[in-house]
DRENZAVEX-491605 format. One record per residue (C-alpha): residue number from 0; residue in three letters; x, z, y. Coordinates in nm, 4 decimals, always signed. Example, Ala and Ser with C-alpha at 12.3 -4.5 7.8 and 13.67 -1.06 7.14 Angstrom:
<rs>
{n=0	res=ala	c1=+1.2300	c3=+0.7800	c2=-0.4500}
{n=1	res=ser	c1=+1.3670	c3=+0.7140	c2=-0.1060}
</rs>
This chain:
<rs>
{n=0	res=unk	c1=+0.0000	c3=+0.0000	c2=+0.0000}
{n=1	res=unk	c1=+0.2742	c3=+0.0455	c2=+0.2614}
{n=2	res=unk	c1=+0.5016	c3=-0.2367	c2=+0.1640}
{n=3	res=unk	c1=+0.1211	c3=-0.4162	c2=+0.2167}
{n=4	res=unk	c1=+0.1170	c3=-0.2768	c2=+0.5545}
{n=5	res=unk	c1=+0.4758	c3=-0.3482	c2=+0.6830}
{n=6	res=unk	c1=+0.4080	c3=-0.6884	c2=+0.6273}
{n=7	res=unk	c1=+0.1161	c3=-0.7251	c2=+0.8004}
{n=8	res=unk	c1=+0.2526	c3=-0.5438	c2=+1.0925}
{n=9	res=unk	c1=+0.5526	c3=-0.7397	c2=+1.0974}
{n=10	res=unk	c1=+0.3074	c3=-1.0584	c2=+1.0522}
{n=11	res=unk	c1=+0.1444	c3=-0.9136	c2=+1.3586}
{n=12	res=unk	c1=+0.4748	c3=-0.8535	c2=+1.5646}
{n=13	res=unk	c1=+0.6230	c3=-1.2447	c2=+1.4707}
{n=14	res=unk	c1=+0.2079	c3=-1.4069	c2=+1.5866}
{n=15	res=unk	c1=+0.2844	c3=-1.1464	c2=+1.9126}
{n=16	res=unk	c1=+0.6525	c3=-1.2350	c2=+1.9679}
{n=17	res=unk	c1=+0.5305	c3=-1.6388	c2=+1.9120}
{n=18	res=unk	c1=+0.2272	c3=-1.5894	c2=+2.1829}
{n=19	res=unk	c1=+0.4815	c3=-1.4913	c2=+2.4697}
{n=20	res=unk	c1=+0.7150	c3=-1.7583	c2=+2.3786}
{n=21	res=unk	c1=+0.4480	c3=-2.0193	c2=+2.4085}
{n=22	res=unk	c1=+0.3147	c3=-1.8681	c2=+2.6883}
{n=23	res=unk	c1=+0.6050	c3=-1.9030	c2=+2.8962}
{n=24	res=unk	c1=+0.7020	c3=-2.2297	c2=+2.7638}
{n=25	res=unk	c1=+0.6248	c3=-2.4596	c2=+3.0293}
{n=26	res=unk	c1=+0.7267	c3=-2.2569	c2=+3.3468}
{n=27	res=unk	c1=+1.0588	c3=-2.2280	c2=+3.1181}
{n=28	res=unk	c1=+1.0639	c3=-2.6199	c2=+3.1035}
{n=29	res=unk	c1=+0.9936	c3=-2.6397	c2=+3.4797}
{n=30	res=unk	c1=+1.2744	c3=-2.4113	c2=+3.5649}
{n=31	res=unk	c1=+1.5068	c3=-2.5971	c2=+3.4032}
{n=32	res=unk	c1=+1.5893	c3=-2.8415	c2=+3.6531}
{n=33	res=unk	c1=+1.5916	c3=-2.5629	c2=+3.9169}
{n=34	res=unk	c1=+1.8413	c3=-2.3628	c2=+3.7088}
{n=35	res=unk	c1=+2.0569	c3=-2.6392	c2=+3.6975}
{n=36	res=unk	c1=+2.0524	c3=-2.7187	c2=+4.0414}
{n=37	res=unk	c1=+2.1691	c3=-2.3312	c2=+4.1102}
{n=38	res=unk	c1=+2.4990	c3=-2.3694	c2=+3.8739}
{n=39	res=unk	c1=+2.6134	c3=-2.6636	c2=+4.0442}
{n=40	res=unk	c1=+2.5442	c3=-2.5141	c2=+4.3691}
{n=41	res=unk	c1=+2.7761	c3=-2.1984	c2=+4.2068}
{n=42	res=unk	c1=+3.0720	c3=-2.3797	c2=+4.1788}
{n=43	res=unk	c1=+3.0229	c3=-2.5842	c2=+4.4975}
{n=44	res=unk	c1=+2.9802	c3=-2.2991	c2=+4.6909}
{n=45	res=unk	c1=+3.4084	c3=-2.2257	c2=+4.5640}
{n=46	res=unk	c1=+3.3088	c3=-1.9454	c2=+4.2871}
{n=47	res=unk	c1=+3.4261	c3=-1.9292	c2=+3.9842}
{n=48	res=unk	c1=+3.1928	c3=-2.1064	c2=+3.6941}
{n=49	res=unk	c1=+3.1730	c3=-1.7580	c2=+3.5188}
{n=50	res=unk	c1=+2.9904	c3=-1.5703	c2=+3.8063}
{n=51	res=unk	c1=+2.6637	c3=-1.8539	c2=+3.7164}
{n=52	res=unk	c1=+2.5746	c3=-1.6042	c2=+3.4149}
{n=53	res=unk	c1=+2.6610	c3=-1.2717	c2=+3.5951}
{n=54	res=unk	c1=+2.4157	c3=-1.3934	c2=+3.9219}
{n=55	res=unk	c1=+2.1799	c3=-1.5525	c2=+3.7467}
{n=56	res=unk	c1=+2.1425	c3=-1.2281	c2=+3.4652}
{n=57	res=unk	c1=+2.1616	c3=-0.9803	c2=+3.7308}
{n=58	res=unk	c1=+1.9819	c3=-1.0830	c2=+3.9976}
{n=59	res=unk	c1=+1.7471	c3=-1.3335	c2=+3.8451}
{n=60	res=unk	c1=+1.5523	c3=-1.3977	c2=+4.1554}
{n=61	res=unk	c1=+1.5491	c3=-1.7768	c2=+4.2030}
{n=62	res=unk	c1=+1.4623	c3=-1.8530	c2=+4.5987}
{n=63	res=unk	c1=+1.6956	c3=-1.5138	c2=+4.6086}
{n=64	res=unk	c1=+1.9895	c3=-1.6585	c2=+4.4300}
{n=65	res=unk	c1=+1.9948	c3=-1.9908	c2=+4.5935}
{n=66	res=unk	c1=+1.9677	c3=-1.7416	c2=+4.9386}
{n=67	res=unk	c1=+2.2452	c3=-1.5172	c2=+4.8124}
{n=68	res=unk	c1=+2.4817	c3=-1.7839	c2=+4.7711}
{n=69	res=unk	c1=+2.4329	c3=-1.8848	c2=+5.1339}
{n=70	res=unk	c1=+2.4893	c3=-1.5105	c2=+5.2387}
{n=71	res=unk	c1=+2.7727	c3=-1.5605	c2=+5.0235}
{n=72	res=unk	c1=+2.9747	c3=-1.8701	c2=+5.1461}
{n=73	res=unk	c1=+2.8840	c3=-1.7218	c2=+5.4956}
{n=74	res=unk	c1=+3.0610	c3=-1.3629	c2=+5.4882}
{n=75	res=unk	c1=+2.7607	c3=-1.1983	c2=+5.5829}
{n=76	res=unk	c1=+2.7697	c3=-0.8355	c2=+5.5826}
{n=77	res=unk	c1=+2.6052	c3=-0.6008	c2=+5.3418}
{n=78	res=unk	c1=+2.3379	c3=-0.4940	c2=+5.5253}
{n=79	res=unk	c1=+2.1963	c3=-0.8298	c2=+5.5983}
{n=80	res=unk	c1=+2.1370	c3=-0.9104	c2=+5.2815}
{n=81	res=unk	c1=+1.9698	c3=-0.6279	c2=+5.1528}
{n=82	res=unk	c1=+1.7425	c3=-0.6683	c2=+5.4518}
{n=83	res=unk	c1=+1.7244	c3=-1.0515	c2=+5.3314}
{n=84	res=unk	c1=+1.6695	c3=-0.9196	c2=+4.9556}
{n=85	res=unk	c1=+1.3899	c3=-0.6875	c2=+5.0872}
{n=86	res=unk	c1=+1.2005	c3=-0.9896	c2=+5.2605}
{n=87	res=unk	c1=+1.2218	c3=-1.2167	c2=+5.0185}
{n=88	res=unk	c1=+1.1279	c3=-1.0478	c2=+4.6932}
{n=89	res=unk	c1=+0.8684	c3=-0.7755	c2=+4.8883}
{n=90	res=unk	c1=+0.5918	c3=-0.9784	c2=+4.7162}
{n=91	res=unk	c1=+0.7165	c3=-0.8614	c2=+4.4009}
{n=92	res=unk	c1=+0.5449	c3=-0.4931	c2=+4.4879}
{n=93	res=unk	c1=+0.2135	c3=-0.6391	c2=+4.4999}
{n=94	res=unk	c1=+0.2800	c3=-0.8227	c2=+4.1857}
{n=95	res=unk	c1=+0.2514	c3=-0.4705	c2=+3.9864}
{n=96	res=unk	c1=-0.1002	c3=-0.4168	c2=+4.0996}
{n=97	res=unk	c1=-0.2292	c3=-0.7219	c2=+3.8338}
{n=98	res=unk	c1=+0.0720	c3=-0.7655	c2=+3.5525}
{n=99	res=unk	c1=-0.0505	c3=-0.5751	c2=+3.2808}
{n=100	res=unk	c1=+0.2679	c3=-0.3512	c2=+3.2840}
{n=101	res=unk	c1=+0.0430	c3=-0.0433	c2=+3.1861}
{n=102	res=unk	c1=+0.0257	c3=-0.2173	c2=+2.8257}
{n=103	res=unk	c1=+0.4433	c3=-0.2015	c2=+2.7951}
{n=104	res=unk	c1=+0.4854	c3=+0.1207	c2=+2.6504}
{n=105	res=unk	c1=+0.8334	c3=+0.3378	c2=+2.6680}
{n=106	res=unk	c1=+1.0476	c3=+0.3775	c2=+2.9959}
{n=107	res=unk	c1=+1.3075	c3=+0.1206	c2=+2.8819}
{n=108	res=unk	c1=+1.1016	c3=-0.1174	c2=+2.8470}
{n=109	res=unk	c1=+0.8552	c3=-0.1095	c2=+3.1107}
{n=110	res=unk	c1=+1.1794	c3=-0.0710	c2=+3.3426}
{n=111	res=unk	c1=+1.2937	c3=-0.4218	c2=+3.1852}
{n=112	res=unk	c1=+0.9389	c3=-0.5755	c2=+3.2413}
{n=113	res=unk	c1=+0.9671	c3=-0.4433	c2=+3.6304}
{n=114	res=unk	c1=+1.3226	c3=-0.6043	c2=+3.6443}
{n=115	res=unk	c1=+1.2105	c3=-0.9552	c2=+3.4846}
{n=116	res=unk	c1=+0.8413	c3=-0.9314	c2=+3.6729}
{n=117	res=unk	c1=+0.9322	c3=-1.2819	c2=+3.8100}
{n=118	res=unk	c1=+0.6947	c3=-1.5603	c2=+3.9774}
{n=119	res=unk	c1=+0.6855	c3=-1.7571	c2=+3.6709}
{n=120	res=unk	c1=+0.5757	c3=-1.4468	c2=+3.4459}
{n=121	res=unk	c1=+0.3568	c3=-1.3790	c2=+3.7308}
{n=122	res=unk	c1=+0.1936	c3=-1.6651	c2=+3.7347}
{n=123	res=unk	c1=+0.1409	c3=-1.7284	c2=+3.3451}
{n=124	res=unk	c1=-0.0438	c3=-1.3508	c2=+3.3369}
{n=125	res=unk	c1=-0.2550	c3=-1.3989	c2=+3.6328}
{n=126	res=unk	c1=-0.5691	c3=-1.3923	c2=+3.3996}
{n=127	res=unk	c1=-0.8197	c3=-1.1271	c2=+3.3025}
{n=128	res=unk	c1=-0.7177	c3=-1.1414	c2=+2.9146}
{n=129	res=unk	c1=-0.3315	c3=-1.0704	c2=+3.0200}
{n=130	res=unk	c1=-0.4353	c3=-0.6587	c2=+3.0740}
{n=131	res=unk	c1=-0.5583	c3=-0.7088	c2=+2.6123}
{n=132	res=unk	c1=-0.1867	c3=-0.8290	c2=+2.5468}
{n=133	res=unk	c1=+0.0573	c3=-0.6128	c2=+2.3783}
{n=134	res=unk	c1=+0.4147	c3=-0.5166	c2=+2.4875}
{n=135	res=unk	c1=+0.5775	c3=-0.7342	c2=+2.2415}
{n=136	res=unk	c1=+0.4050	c3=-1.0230	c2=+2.3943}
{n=137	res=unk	c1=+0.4886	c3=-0.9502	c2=+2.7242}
{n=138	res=unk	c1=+0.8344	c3=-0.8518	c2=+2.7139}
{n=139	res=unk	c1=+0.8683	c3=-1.1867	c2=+2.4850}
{n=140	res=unk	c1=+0.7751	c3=-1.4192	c2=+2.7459}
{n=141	res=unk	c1=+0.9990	c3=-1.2574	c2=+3.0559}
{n=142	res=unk	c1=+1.3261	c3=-1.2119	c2=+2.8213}
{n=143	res=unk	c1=+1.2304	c3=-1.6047	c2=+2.7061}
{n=144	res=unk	c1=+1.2241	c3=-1.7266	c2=+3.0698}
{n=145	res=unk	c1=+1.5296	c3=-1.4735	c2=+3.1603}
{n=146	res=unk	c1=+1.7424	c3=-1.6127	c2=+2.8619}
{n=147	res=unk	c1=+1.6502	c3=-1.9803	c2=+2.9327}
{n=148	res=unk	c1=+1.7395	c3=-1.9372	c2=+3.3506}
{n=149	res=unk	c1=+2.0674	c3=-1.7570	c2=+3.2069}
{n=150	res=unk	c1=+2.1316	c3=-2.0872	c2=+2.9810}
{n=151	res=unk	c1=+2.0427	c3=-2.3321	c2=+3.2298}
{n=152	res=unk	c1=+2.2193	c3=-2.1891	c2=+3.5727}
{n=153	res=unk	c1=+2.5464	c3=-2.1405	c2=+3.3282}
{n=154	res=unk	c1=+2.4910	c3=-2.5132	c2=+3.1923}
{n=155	res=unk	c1=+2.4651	c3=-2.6470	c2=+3.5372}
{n=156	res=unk	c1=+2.8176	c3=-2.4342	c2=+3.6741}
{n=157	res=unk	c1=+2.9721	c3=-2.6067	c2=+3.3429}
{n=158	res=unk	c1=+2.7957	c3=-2.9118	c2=+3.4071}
{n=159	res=unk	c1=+2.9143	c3=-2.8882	c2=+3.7978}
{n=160	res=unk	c1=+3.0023	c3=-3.2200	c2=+3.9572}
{n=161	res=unk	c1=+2.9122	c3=-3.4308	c2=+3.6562}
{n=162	res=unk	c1=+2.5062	c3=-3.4462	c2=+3.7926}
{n=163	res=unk	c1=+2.5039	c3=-3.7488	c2=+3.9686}
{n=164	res=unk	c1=+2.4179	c3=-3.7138	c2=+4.3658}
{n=165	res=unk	c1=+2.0953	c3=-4.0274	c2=+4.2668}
{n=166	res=unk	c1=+1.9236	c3=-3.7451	c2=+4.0865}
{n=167	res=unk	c1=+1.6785	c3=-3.7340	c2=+4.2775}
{n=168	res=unk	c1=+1.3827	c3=-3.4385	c2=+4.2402}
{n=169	res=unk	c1=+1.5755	c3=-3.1207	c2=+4.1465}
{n=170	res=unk	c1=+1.4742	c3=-2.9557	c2=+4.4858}
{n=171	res=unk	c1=+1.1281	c3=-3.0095	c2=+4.4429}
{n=172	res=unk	c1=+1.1228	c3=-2.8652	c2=+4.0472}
{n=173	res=unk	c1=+1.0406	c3=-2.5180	c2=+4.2023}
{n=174	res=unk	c1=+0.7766	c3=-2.6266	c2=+4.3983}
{n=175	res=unk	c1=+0.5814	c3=-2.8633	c2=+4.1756}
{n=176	res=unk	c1=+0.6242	c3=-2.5947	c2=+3.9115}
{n=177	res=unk	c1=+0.4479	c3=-2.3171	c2=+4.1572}
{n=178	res=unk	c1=+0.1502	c3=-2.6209	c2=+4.2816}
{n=179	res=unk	c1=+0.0590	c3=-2.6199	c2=+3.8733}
{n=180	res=unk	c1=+0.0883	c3=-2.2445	c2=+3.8716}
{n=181	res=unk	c1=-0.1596	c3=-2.1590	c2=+4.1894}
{n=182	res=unk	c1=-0.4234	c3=-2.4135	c2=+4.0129}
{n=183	res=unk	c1=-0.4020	c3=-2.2427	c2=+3.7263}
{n=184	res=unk	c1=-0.4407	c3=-1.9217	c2=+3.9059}
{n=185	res=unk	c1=-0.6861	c3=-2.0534	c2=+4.0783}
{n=186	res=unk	c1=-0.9317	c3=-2.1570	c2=+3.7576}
{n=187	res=unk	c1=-0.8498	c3=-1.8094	c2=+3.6430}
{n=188	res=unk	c1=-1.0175	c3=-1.6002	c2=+3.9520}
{n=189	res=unk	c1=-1.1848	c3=-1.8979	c2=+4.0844}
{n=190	res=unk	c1=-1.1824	c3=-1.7085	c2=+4.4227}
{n=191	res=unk	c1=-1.1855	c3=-2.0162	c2=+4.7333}
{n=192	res=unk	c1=-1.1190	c3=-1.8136	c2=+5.0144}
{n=193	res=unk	c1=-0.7839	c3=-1.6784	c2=+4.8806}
{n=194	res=unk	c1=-0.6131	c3=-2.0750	c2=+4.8852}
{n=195	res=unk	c1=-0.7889	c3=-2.1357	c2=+5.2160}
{n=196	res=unk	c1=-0.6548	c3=-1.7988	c2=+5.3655}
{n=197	res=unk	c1=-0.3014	c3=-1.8719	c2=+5.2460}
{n=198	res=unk	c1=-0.3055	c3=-2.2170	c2=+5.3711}
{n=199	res=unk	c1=-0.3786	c3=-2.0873	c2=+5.7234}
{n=200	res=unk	c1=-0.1394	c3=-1.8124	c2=+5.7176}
{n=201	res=unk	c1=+0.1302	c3=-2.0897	c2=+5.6075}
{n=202	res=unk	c1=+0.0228	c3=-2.2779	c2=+5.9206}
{n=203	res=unk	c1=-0.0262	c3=-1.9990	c2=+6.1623}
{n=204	res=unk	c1=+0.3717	c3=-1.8996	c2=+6.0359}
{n=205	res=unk	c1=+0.4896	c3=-2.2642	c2=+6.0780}
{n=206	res=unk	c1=+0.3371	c3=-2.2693	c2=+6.4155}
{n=207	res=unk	c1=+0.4835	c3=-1.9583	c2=+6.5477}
{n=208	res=unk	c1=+0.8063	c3=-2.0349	c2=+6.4116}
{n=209	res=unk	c1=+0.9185	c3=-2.2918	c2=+6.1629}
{n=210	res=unk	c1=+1.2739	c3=-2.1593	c2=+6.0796}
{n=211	res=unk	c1=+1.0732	c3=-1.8001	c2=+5.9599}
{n=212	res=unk	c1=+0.8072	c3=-1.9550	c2=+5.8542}
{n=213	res=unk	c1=+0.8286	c3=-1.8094	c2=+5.4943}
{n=214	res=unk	c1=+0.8710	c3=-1.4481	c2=+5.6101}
{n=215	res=unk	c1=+0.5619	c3=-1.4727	c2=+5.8560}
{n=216	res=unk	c1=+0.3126	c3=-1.6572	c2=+5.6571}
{n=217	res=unk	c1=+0.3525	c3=-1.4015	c2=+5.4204}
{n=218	res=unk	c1=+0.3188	c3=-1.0959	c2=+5.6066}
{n=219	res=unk	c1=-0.0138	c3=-1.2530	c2=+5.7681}
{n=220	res=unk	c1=-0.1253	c3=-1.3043	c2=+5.4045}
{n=221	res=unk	c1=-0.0051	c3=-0.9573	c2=+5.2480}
{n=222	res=unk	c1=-0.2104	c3=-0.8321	c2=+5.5415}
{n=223	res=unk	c1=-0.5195	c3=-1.0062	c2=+5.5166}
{n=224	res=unk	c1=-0.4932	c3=-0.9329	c2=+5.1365}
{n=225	res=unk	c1=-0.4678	c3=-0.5901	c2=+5.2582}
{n=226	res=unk	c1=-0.7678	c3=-0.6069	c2=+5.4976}
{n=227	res=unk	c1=-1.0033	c3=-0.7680	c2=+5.1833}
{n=228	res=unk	c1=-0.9060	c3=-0.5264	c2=+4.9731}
{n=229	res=unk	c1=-1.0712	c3=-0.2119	c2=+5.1673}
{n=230	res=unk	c1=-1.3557	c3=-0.4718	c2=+5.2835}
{n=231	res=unk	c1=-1.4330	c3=-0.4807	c2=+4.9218}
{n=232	res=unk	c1=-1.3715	c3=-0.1329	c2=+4.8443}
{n=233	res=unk	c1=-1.6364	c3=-0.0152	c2=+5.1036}
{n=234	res=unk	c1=-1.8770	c3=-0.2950	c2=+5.0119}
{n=235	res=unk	c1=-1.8790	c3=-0.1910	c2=+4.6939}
{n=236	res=unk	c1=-1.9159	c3=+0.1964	c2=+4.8120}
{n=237	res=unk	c1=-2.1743	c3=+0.0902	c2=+5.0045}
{n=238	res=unk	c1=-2.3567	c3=-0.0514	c2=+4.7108}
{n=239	res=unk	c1=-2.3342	c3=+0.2250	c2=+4.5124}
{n=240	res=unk	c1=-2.4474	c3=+0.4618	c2=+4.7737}
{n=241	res=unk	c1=-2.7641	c3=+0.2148	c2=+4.8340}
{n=242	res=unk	c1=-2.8444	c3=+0.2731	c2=+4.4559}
{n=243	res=unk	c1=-2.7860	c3=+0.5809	c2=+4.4646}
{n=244	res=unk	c1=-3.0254	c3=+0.6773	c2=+4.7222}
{n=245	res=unk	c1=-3.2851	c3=+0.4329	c2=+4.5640}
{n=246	res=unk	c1=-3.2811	c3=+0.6357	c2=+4.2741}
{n=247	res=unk	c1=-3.3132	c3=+0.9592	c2=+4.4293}
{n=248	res=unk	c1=-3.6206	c3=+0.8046	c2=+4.5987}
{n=249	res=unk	c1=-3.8137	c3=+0.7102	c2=+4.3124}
</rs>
């Protein structure tokens, strides 16, 4: 009976560790030109093809690596880029409210799903089923996408000069791969204002400034995100009071 029941649960754990890695299949695939781009960029930048797999492991931010590198070439002091980090990847805190991290289980490794809460993983769990998955799935799908950014930002620093400059398309890998990932997103919550709100904070941003644009549009939407969120929250308060009352009434 319990040689019957390891093998189920180890049946169980190989359909769970399978789920993530099909899950995060195709923003893996999309990344892969975007990976490469960042290892050539390594060794253009003058470092050393080795420090591809230390950045890319460590920090595993994308827009923050390619960002970093700039910092980088430009000597720019310490506290800079933390302050640069801090912009940049301050959307990641929001991120926690949805991922289903409260299904990862054990301090190790719900510190390793914080680390590796990317856009990509994001943007594949941004569905109501994601808060029924189990840790193995989950942890799957961001060490799958963290091993195959690893393999392809090294590949590219090996690779280096031997990409032909005609390639055309590698700097807009990151953005086609985030268009298919909001659509998705979007047939998931199939909430319009959200898209239309964005949109005009990206405009308002671009307006105001285009060389911050990034940093503004998203502070205008983190706030109006904000701003819906206690809308809602007394809406709903108020609806409950309502019924409340009604009931005490009859």
């Amino acid at each position: 009976m319990s040689q019957s029941s390891s093998h189920r649960d180890k049946a169980a754990l190989g359909q769970e560790l399978a789920k993530g890695w099909r899950t995060i299949l195709p923003a893996a695939l999309a990344a892969v030109p975007l990976g490469l781009a960042l290892g050539v960029l390594v060794v253009q930048t003058g470092l050393e093809w080795w420090w591809a797999p230390i950045l890319s492991a460590i920090v595993f931010a994308g827009s923050m690596e390619f960002l970093l590198l700039g910092l980088i070439s430009a000597v720019t002091p310490l506290p800079q880029i933390a302050l640069s980090a801090l912009l940049v990847n301050f959307r990641h805190a929001f991120y926690a409210l949805s991922f289903p991290l409260e299904r990862v289980k054990g301090i190790g490794w719900k510190l390793y799903a914080t680390f590796a809460l990317t856009d990509e993983a994001y943007g594949v769990s941004a569905t109501p089923h994601s808060h029924t998955w189990s840790r193995a799935r989950i942890i799957t799908l961001e060490a799958s996408f963290h091993l195959c950014w690893v393999v392809c930002v090294t590949a590219g620093a090996l690779l280096g000069t031997l990409i032909p400059s005609s390639v055309k398309g590698l700097d807009f890998a990151a953005t086609a791969l985030f268009i298919v990932l909001g659509i998705e997103g979007f047939k998931a919550q199939g909430s319009v204002p959200i898209p239309i709100i964005a949109l005009g904070c990206a405009i308002i941003g671009a307006l105001i400034s285009p060389a911050n644009m990034l940093v503004i549009s998203m502070a205008l939407f983190i706030l109006c995100l904000i701003a819906m969120y206690f809308f809602r929250g007394r809406g709903t308060g108020a609806s409950q009071l309502d019924s409340a009352s009604g009931e005490g009434r009859l």
